[in-house]
Structures are given as C-alpha cells and as structure tokens.
N, C-alpha and C positions, 0 to 999 in steps of 0.2 A: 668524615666531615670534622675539622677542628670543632672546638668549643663557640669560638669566637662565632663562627659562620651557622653554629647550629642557634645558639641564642638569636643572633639576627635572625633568623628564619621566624621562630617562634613568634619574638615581637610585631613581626610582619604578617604574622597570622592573626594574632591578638587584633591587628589596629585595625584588619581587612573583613575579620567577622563582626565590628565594633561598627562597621560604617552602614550607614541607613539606605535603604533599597529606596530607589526615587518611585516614588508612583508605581508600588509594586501591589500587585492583585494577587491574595496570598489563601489557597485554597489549598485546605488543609483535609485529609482521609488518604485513599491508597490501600496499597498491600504492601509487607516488605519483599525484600527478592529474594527466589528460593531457588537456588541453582540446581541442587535436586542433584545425582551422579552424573557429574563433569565427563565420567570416565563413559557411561551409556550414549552411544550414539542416537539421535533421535528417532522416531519410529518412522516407517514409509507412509506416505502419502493413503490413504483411504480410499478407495475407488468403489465409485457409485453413488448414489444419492446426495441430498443434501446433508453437508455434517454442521452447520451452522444457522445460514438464515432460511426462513421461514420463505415458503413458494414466492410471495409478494416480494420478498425484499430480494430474494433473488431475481426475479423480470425487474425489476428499476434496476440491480444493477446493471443487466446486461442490456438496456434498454441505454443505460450511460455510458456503457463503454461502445456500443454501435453508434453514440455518437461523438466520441472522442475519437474512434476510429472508425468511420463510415467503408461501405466495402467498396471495393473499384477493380479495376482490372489489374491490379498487381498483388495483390492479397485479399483475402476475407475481411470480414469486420470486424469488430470485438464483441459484437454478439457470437456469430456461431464461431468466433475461434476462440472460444468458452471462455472468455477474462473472467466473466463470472464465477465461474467453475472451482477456475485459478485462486480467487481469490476468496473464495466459502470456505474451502478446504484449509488455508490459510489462518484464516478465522477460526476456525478448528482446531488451531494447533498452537504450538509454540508463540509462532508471532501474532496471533488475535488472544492472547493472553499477556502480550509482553514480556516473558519469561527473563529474556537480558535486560531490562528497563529497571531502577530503580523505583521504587512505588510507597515509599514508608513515607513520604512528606516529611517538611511540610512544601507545597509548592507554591513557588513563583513565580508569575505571567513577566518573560525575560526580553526580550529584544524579539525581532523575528528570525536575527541570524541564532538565537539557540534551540530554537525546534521550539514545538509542544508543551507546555508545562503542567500535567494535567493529571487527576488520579485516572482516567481515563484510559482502558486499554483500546486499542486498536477495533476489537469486538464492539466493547461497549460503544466506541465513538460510532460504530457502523449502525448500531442497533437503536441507538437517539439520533441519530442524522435523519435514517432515511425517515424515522415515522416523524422528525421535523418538517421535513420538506412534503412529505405528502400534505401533511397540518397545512400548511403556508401555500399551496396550491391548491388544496380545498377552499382555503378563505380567499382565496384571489379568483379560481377560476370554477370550483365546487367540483373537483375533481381531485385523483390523486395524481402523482407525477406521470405515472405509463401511459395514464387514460388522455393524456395532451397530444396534440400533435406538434407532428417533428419543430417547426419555427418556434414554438411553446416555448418545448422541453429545452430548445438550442438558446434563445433569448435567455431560459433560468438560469443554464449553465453559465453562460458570459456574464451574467449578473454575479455570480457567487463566486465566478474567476477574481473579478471586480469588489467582491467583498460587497456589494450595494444589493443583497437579499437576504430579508430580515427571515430568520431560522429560529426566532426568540432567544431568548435569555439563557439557556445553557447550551446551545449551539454555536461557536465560532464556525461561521460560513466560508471564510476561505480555509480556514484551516482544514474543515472535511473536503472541502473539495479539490485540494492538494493530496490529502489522502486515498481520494479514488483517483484522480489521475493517476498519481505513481504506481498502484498496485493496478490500475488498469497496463501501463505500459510494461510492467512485472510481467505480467497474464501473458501478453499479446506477443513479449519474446522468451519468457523461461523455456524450458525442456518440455516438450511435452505431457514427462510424465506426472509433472505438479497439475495436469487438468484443463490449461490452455494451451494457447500453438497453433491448433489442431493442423494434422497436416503438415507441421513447420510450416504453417504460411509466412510466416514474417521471416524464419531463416532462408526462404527463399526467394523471399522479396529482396533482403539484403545479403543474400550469398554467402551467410555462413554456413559453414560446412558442421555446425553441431560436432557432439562428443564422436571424433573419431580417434581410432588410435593414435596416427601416425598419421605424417604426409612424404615419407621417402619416396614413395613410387611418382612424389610429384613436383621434388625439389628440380629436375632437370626440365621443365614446362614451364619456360620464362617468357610470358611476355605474351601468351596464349590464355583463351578462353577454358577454364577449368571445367566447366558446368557440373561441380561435384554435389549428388543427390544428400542433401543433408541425413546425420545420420542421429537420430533421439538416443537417452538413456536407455527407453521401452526396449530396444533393439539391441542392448547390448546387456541385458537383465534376461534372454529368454533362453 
C-alpha cells in the first residue's frame, strides 16, 4: 500500500470511529474470545442424558419444536425427532458458550440486519427465555408453557414470531424466538449423530441420500427413481 492510500485509510478510520451511533442501546459486560488450540479438533458429541437444560426446559423445548414441526405422514415431529436433544447437547458445547463470537464489549443494539448484539451466549439466552416465558404464561393463564394447550402454546408462538409478547425487560421476544426456530430446524435436519434426525426422518422426507461416500454406481440412472436409503455419520463411525 503506498503512503498516500495508507494515510487516507487511517483518516477514514479516525472520522468513522468519531461518528455518533443514532439511538444506540449500549450494553456493556461479556467475556473476551478464547480460541483455545485452533490446531485440537473439537470433541464428539456426548451421548446420553441431559448435558445442559434442566428436565423442564427440556419438555418446553421439545414441546416447541412439535409445534414448529407437527408430525404427518411424511416425517415425525420435532418432538420425537429429538430437536430437543439436538439442540441441549449444543448448548453444551462450543456453540451454547459462543466460543467464535466476540464477547469483550462493549455492545451495541445495531440494525436487525446485523444479528444479536448481546453479552449473552446462546446458553444463557436459552436459560432466561424459557423461565421468561413460563413467567409471562403463568401471569396470563396461571400456568407454565407445557401445561397450555395446543391453540395456547400456537397463539404464543405467533405472538413472539410477531414480536407482540411481552417476555419483560431483559428478554428480546423475537429475537429468542428466531433462535429456537433456527436450532429447531438444525435438529430436525443435521446428521443423526448430533442427537436429532431420528431415523433420518427429514432426509427422507426430502431424499437426501446423507454422508455417502460416492455416487459412481448411480451416475448412469438418469431420469429414474433413486430411492437411496440415506446413510448417517453413526454408520460410517462403527
């Protein structure tokens, strides 16, 4: 970079941290990032119990994910096709700690196209969400979320799609509930071996053929029904 083009940079820098954040909601704590050995691949998945929430919080989720995915006759539901599961075990790990997320603050509540701005990991948001929303269902119907029925619990969820259900003051309501959609829909199509799937129901709702090695034997089958039995990790680990 010449001289010339590196100075401009700089002052470009100077004038851009110099300018005043509009109506910015500036919440400050965190962790810094600890990448830890880059070079250690992460550890496997856990199998078995609960590694994260608590009996309770795990039936609400899986209680929300049966009804972000109701069962039918093309797949299971996101209850028994363990989203849940899927998504405790995660909480567990790397990503319900944030491990790749900056966390040293300070933060800024940014636009909605820049994500989250939050000391808040993934964990934490799960672990103040749900015992919000049980709060806010006890004071509305004297109950917790699970204990509702189905139109209930389906009315809350559209509500908080909606942004228009009040979770109190340290709760952003759509924002959790954009965080369990996406890891419900993680759940409902990852590998098996992460804890949902079950079955590959959803790879074989939508005919993915999962981690196979190859498909030579099926390049010459043009224009034909494949009906290849999808194939998990689990199955290529044993």
């Amino acid at each position: 970079m010449k001289r010339r083009e590196f100075l401009t940079s700089v002052v470009a820098l100077g004038v851009a941290s110099s300018l005043p954040t509009a109506q910015a909601d500036v919440i400050n704590g965190g962790q810094p990032w600890n990448p830890g050995d880059i070079n250690t691949p992460p550890a496997p998945p856990r199998q078995g119990g609960l590694q994260y929430f608590t009996q309770h919080e795990f039936d609400t989720v899986a209680i929300i994910a049966e009804r972000f995915i109701p069962a039918d006759e093309l797949s299971l539901g996101g209850k028994e096709a363990g989203c849940a599961t899927f998504i405790d075990r995660q909480l567990a790990g790397d990503y319900g700690n944030a491990v790749a997320l900056y966390r040293l603050g300070r933060f800024v509540k940014g636009t909605p196209q820049q994500g989250p701005q939050s000391p808040l990991t993934p964990a934490q948001r799960y672990r103040q969400g749900l015992a919000a929303l049980d709060s806010a269902t006890r004071a509305q119907f004297g109950k917790d979320f699970i204990a509702l029925d189905q139109q209930q619990q389906e009315r809350i969820l559209h509500a908080m799609e909606a942004d228009r259900y009040d979770l109190g003051p340290q709760v952003e309501t759509k924002v959790l509930f954009e965080l369990l959609l996406q890891n419900v829909r993680e759940g409902f199509l990852a590998d098996p071996i992460y804890g949902g799937n079950k079955d590959m129901t959803s790879w074989k709702m939508i005919g993915f053929p999962g981690a196979r090695y190859d498909f030579r034997d099926l390049l010459a089958k043009k224009g034909q029904k494949l009906n290849i039995i999808p194939t998990s990790l689990i199955d290529n680990t044993l």
